[in-house]
Z-matrix of the N, CA and C atoms (Angstrom, degrees):
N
C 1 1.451
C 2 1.530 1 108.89
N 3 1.266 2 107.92 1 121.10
C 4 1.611 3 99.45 2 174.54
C 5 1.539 4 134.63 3 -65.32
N 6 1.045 5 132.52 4 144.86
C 7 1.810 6 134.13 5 -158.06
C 8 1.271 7 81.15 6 -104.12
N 9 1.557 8 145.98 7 -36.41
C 10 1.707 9 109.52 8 -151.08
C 11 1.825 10 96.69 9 -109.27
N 12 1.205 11 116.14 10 92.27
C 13 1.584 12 152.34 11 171.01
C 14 1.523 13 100.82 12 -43.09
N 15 1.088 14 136.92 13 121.23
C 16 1.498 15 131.77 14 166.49
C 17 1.798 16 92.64 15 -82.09
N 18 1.586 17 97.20 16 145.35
C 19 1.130 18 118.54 17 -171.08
C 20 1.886 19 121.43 18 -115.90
N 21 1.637 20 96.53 19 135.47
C 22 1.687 21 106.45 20 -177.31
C 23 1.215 22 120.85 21 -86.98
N 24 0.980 23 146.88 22 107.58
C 25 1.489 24 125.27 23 173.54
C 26 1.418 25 125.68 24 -122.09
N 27 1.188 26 118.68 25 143.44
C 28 1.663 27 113.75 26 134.00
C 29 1.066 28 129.19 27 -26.50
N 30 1.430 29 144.29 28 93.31
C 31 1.165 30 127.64 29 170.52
C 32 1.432 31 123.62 30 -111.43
N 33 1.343 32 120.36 31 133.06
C 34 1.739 33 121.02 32 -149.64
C 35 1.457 34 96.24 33 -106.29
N 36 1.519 35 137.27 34 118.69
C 37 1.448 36 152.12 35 166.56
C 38 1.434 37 108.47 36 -72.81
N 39 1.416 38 112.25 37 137.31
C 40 1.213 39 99.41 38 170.21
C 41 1.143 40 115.00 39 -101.23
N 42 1.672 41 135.19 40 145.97
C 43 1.582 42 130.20 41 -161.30
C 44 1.751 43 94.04 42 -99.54
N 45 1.113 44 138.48 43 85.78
C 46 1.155 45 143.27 44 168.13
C 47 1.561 46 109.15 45 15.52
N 48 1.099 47 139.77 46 -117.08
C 49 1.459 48 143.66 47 -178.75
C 50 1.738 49 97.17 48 -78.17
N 51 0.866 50 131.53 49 -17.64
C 52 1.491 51 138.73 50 -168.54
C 53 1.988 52 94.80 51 -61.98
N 54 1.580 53 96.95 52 157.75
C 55 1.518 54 112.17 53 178.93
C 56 1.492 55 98.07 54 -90.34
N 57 1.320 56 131.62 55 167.53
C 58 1.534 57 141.14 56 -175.98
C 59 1.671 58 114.70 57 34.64
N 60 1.196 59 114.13 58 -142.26
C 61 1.392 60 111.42 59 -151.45
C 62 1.798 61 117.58 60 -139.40
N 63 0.999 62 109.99 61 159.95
C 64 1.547 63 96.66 62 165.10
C 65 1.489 64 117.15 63 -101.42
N 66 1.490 65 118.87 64 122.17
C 67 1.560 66 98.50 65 -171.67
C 68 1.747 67 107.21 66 -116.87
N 69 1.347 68 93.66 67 117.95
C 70 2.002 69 100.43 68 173.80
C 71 1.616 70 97.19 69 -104.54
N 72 1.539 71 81.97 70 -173.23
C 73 1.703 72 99.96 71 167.76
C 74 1.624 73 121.31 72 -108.65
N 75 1.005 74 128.98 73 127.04
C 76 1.575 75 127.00 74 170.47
C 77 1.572 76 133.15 75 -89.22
N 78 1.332 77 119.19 76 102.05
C 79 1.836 78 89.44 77 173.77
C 80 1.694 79 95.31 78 -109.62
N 81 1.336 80 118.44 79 144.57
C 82 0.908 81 160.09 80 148.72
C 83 1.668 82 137.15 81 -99.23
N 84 1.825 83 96.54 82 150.85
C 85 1.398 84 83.71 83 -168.67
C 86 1.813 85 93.65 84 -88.90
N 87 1.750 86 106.03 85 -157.21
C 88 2.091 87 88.98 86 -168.23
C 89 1.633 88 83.72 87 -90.97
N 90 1.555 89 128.11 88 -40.22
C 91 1.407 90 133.86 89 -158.87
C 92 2.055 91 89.82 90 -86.27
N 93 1.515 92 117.11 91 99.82
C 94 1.320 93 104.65 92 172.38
C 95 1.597 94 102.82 93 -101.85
N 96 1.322 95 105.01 94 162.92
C 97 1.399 96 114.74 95 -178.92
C 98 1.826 97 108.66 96 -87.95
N 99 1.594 98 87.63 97 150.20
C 100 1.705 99 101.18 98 -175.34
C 101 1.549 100 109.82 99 -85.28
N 102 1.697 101 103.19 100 -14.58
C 103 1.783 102 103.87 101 -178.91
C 104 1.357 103 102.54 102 -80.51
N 105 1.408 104 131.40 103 135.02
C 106 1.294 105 158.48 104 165.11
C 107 1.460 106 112.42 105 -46.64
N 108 1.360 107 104.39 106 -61.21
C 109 1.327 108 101.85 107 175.02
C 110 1.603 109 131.23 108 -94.16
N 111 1.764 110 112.46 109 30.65
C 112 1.238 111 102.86 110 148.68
C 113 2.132 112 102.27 111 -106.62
N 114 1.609 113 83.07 112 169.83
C 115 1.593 114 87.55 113 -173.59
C 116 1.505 115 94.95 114 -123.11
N 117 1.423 116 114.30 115 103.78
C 118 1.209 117 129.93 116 178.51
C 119 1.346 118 117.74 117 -114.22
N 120 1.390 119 103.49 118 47.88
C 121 1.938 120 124.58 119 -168.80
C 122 0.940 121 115.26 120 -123.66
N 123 1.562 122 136.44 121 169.80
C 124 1.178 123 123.63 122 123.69
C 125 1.410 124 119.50 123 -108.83
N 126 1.212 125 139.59 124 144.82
C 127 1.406 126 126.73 125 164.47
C 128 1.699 127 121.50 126 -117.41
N 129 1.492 128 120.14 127 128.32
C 130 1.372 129 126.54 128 174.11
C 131 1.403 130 105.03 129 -111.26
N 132 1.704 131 97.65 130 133.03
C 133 2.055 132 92.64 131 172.90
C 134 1.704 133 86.31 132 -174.00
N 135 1.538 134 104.06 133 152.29
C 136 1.654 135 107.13 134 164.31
C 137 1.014 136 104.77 135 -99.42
N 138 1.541 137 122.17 136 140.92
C 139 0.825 138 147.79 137 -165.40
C 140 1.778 139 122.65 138 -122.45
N 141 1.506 140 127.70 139 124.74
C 142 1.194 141 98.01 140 171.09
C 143 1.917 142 103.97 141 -137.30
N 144 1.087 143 106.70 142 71.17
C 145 1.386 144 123.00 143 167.33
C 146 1.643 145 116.49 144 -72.02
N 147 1.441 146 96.62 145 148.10
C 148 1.706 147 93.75 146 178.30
C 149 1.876 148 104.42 147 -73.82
N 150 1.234 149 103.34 148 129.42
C 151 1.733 150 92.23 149 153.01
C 152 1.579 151 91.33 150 -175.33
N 153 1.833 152 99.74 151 161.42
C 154 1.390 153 113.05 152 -159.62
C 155 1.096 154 120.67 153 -45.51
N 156 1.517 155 134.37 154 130.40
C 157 1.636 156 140.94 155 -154.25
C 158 1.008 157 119.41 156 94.23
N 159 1.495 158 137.38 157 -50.33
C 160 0.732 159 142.75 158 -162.09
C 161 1.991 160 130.49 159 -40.29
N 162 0.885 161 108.34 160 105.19
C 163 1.599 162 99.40 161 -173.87
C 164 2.189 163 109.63 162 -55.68
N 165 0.920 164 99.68 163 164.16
C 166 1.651 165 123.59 164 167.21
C 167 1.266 166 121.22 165 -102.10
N 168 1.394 167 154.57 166 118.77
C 169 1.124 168 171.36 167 81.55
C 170 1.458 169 117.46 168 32.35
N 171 1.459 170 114.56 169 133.60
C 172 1.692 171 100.51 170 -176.22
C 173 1.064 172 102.91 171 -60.79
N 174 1.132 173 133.76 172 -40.28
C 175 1.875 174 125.20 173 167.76
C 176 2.004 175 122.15 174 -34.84
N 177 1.013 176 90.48 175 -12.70
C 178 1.951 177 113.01 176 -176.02
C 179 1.760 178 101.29 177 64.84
N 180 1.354 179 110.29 178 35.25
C 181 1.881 180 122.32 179 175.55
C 182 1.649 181 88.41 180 -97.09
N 183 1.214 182 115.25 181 168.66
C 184 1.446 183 131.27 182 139.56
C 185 1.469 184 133.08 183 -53.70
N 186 1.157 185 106.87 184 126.93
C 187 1.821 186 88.72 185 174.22
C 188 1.196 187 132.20 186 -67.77
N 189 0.929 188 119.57 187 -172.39
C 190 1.755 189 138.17 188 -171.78
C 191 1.082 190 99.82 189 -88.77
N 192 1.615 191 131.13 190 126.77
C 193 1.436 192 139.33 191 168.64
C 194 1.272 193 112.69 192 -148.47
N 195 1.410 194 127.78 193 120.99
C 196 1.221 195 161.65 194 -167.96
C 197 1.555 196 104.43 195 -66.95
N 198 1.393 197 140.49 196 98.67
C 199 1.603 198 146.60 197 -151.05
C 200 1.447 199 93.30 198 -133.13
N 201 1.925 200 115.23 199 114.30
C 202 1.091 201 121.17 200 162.76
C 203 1.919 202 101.73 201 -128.00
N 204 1.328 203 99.17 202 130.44
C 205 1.566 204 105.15 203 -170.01
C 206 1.494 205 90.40 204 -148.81
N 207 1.655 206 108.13 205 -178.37
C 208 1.547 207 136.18 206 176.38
C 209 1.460 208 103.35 207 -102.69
N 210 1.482 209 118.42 208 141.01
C 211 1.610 210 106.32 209 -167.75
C 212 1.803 211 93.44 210 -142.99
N 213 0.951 212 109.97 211 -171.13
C 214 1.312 213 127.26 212 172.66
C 215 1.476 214 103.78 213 -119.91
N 216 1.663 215 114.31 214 131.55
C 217 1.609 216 112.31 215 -144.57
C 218 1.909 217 104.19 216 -73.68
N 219 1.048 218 117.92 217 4.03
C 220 1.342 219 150.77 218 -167.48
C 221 1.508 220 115.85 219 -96.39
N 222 1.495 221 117.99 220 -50.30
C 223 1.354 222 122.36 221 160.50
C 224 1.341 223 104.67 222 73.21
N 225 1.375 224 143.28 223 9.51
C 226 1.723 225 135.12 224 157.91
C 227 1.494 226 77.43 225 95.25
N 228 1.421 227 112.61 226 50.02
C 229 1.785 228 105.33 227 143.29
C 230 1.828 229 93.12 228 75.71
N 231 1.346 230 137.74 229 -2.10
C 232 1.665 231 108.48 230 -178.55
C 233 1.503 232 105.59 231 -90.35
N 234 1.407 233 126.52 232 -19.70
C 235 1.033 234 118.29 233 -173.70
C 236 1.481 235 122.49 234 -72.68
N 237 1.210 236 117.55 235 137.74
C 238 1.483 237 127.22 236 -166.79
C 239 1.524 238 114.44 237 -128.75
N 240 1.203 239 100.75 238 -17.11
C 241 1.843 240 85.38 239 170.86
C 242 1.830 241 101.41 240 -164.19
N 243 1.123 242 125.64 241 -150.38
C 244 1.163 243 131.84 242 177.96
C 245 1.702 244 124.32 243 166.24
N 246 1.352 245 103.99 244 110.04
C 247 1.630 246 112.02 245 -177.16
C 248 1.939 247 99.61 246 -90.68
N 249 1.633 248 92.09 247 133.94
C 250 1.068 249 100.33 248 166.35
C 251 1.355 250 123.07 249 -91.07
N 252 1.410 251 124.63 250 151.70
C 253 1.585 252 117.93 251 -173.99
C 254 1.264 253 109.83 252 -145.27
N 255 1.886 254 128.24 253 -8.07
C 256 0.948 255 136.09 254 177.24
C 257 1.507 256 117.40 255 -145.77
N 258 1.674 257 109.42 256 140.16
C 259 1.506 258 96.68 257 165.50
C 260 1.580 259 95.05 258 -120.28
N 261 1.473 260 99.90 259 149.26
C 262 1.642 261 106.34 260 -177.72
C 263 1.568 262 109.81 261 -116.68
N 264 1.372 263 128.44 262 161.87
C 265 1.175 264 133.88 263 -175.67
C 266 1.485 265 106.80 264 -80.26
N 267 1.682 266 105.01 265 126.36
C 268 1.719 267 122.63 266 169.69
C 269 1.255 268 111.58 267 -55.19
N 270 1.569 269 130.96 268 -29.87
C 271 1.492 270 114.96 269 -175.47
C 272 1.183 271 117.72 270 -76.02
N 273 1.324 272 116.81 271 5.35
C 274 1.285 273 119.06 272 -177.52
C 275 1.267 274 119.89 273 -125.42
N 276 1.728 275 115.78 274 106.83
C 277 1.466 276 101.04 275 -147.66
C 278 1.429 277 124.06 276 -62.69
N 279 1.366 278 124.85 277 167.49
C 280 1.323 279 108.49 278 178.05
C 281 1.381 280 125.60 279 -61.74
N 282 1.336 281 130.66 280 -47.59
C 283 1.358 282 120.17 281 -179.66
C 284 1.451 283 122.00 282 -62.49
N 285 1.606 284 123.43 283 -13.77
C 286 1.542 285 126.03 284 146.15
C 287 1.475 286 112.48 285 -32.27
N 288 1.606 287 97.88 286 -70.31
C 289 1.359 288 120.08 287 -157.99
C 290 1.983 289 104.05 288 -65.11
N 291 1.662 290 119.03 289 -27.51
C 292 1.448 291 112.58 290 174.97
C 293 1.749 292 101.41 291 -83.39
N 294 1.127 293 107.55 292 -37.41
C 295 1.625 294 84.31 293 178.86
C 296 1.530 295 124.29 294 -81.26
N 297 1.361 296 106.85 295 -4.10
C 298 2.072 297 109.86 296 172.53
C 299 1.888 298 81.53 297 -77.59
N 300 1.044 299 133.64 298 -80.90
C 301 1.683 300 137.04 299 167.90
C 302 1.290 301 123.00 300 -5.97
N 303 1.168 302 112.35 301 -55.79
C 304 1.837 303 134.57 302 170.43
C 305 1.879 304 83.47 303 -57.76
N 306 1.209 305 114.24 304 -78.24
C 307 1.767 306 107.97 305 -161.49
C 308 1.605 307 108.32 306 -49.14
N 309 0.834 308 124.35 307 -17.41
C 310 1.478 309 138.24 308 -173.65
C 311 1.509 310 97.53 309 -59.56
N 312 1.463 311 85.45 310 -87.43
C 313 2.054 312 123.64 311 -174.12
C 314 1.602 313 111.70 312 -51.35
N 315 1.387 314 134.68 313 -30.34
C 316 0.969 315 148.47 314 167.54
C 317 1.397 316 117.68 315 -45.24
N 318 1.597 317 109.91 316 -46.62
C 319 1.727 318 115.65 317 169.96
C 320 1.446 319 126.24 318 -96.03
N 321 1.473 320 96.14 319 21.15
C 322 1.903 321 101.15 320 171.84
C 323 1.819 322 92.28 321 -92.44
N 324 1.402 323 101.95 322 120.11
C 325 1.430 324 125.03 323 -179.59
C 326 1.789 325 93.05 324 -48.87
N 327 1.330 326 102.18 325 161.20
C 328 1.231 327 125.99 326 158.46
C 329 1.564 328 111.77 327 -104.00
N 330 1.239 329 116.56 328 176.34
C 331 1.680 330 118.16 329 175.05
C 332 1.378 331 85.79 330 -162.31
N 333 1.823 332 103.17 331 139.79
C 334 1.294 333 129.63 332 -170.87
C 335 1.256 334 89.33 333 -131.88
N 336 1.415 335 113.49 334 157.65
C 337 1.868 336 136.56 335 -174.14
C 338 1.241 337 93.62 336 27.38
N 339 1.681 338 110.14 337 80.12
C 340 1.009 339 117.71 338 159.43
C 341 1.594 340 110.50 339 -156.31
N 342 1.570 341 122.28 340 81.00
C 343 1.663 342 112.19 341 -175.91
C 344 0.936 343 135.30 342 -70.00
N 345 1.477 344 111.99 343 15.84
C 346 1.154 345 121.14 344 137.86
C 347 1.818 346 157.77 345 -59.15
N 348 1.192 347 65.92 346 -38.27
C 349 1.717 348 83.59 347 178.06
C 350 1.754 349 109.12 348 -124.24
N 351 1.825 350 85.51 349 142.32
C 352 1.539 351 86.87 350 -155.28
C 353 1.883 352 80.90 351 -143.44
N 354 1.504 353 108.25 352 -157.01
C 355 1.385 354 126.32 353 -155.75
C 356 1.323 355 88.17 354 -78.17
N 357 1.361 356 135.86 355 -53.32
C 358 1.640 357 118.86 356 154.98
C 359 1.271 358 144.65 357 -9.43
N 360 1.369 359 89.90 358 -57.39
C 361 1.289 360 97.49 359 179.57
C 362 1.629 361 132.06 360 -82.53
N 363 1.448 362 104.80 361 -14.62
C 364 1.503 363 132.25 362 -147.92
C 365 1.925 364 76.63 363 -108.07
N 366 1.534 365 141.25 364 -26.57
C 367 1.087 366 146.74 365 157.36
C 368 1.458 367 117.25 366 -57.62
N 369 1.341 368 114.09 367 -51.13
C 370 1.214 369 123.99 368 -174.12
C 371 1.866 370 89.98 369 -69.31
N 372 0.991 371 149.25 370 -84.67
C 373 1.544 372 156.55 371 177.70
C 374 1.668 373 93.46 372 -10.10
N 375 1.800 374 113.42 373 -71.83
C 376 1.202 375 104.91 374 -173.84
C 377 1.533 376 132.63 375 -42.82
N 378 1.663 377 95.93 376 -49.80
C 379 1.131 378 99.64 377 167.19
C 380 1.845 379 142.70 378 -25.38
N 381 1.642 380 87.67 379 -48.82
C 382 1.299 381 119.34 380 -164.02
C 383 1.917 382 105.33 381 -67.04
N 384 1.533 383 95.15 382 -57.12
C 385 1.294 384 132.99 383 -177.22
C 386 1.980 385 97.56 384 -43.89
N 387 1.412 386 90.98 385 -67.11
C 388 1.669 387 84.27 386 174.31
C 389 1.365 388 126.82 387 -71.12
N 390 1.260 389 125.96 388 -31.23
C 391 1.696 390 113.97 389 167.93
C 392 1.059 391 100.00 390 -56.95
N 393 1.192 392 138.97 391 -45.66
C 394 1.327 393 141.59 392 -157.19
C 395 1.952 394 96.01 393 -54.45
N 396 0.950 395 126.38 394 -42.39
C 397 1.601 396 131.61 395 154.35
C 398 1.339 397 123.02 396 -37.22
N 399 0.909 398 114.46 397 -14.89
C 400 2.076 399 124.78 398 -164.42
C 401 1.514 400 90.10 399 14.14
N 402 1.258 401 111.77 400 -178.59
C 403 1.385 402 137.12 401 -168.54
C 404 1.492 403 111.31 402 110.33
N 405 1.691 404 123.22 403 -120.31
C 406 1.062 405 137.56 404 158.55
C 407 1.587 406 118.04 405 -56.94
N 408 1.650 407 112.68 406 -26.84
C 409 1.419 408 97.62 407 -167.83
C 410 1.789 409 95.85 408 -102.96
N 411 1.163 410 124.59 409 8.24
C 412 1.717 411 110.77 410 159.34
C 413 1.174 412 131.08 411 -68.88
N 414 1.508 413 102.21 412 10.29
C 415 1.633 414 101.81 413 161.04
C 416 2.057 415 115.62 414 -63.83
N 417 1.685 416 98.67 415 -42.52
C 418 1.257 417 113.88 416 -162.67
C 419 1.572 418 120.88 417 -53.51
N 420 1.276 419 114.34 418 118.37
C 421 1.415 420 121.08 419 -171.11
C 422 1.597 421 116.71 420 -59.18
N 423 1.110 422 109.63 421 139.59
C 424 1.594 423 132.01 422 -178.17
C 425 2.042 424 103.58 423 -58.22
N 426 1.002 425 106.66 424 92.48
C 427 1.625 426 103.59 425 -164.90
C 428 1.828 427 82.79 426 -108.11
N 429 1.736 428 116.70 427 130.54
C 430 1.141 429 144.57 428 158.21
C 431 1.375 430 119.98 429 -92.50
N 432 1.178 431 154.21 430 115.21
C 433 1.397 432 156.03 431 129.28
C 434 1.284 433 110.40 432 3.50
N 435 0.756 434 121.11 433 87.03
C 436 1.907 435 135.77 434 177.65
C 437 1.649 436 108.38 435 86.67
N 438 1.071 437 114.05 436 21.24
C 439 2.060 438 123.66 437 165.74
C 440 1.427 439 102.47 438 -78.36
N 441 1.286 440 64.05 439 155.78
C 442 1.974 441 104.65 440 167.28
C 443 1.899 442 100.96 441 -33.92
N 444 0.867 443 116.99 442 -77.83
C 445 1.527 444 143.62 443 -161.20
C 446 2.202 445 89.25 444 -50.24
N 447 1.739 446 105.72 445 -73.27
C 448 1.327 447 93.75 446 177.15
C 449 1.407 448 122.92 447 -35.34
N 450 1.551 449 116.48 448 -47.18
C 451 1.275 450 120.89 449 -153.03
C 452 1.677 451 91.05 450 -80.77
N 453 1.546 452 124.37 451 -33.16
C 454 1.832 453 103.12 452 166.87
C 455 1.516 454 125.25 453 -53.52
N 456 1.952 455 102.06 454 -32.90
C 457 1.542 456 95.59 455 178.12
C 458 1.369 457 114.03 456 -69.56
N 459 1.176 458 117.85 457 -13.50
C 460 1.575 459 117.75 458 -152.14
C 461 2.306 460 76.39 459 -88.66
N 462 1.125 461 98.28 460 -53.85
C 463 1.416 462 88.59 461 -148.52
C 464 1.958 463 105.31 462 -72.88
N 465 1.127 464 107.68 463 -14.14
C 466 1.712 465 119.97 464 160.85
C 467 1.633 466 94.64 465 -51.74
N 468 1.384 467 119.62 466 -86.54
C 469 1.219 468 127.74 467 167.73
C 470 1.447 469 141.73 468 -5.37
N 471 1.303 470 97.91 469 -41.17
C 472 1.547 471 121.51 470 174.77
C 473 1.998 472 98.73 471 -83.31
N 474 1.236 473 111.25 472 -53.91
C 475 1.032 474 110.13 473 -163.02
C 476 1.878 475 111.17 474 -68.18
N 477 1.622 476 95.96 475 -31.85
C 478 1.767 477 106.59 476 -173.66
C 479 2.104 478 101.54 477 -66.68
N 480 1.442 479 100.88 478 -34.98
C 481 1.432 480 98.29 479 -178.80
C 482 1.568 481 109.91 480 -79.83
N 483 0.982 482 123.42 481 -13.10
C 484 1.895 483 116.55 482 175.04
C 485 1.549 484 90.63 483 -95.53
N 486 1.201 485 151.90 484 -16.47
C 487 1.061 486 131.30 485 172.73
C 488 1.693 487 117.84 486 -96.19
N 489 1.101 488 99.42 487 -19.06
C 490 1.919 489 123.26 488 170.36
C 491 1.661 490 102.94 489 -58.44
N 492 1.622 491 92.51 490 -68.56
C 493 1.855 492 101.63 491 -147.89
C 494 1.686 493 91.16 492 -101.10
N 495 1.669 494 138.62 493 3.01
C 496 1.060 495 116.10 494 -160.27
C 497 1.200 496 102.45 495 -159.80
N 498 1.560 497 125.77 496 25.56
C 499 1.723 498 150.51 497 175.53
C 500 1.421 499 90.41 498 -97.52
N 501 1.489 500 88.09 499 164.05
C 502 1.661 501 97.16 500 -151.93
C 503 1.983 502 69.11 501 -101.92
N 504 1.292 503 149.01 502 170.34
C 505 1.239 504 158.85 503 -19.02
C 506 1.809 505 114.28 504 -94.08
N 507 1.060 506 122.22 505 -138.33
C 508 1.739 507 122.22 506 165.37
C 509 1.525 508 125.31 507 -82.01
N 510 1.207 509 97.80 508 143.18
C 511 1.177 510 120.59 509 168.09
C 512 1.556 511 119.08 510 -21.56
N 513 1.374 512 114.38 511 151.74
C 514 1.494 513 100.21 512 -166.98
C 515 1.469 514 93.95 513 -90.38
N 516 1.520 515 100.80 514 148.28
C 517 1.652 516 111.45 515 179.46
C 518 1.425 517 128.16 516 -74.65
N 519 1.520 518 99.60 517 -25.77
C 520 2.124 519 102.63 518 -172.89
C 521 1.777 520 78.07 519 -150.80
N 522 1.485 521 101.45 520 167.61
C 523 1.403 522 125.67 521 -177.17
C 524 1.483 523 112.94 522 -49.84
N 525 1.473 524 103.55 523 -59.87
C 526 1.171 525 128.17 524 173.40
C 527 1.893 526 108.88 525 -28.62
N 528 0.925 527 120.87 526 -36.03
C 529 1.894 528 135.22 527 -158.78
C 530 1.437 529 95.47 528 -88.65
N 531 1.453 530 130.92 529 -5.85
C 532 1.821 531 129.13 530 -159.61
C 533 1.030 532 91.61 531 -97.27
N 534 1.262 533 116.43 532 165.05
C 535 1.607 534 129.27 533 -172.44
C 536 1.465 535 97.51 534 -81.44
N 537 1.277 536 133.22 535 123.07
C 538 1.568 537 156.02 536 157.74
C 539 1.254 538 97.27 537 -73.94
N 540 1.878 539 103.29 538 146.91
C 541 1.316 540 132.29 539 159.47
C 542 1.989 541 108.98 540 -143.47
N 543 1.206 542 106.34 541 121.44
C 544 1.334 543 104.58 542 -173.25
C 545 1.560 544 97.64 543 -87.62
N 546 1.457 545 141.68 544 129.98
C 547 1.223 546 143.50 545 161.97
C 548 1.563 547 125.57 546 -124.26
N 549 1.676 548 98.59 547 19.02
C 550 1.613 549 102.77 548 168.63
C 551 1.608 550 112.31 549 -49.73
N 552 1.353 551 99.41 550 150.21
C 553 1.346 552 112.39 551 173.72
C 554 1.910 553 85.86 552 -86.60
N 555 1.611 554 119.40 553 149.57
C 556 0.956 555 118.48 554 135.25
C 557 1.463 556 142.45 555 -95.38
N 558 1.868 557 93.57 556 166.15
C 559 1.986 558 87.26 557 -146.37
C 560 2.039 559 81.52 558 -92.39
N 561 1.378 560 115.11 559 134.78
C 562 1.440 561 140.81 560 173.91
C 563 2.078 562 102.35 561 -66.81
């Protein structure tokens, strides 16, 4: 049986001067690379940034768009921490395993003119969406919209960014170096 597990995570963005967080999904392999410019990731998150095409919202925001790409587990310095919630099987390479994931994440709805719901929330859905798979992903914890469980990511989060952006030496070098929180459910 293989020991080195490709890995799911939570991964918490930090919003520059902004309050709270950006929250996507990560898979990773367990051995990540220290070079920057390979992208040995995957990343899932909605997104509603301005850039060319992009439609406007009766709110006059951008809409909600669903972004699955290859990243560097590092992300240009926003990433600040990362909860794990899944380990996945090595025989199966990883980019198998992000595009069965991608088909998953792809049908968690978006919601437009709604300021309510944001990349949080559209996390919390994913979440749901993939346990809802059991197998490998029934590790992933039952996350509620204002629960117990959010309010640990939120407060991990808080703590991974004062030790990220406001610890006394450098910046962490590869993914691997960010403050971890394991929050698998275990399987009975």
């Amino acid at each position: 049986m293989p020991r080195n597990k490709h890995r799911l995570y939570i991964a918490l963005h930090h919003r520059n001067s902004k309050p709270g967080f950006h929250f996507a999904l990560m898979l990773s392999p367990k051995q990540e690379t220290r070079d920057t410019s390979v992208h040995d990731c995957h990343i899932y998150h909605s997104i509603n940034t301005i850039q060319s095409g992009v439609k406007f919202n009766l709110n006059g925001m951008p809409e909600w768009r669903y972004e699955h790409k290859a990243v560097n587990g590092l992300r240009e310095g926003t990433v600040i921490g990362r909860v794990l919630i899944a380990k996945l099987p090595a025989h199966e390479p990883l980019v198998m395993q992000a595009e069965h994931i991608h088909t998953i994440l792809a049908q968690v709805p978006l919601v437009q003119n709604d300021t309510q719901w944001d990349c949080r929330v559209w996390m919390i859905e994913a979440l749901a969406a993939l346990r809802a798979k059991g197998g490998d992903f029934g590790t992933i914890p039952e996350v509620i919209n204002g629960g117990q469980m959010e309010g640990e990511i939120k407060a991990f989060g808080d703590m991974a960014k004062d030790t990220v952006l406001k610890g006394p030496g450098p910046l962490p070098g590869c993914a691997s170096d960010l403050p971890h929180l394991d929050m698998r459910v275990r399987k009975k």
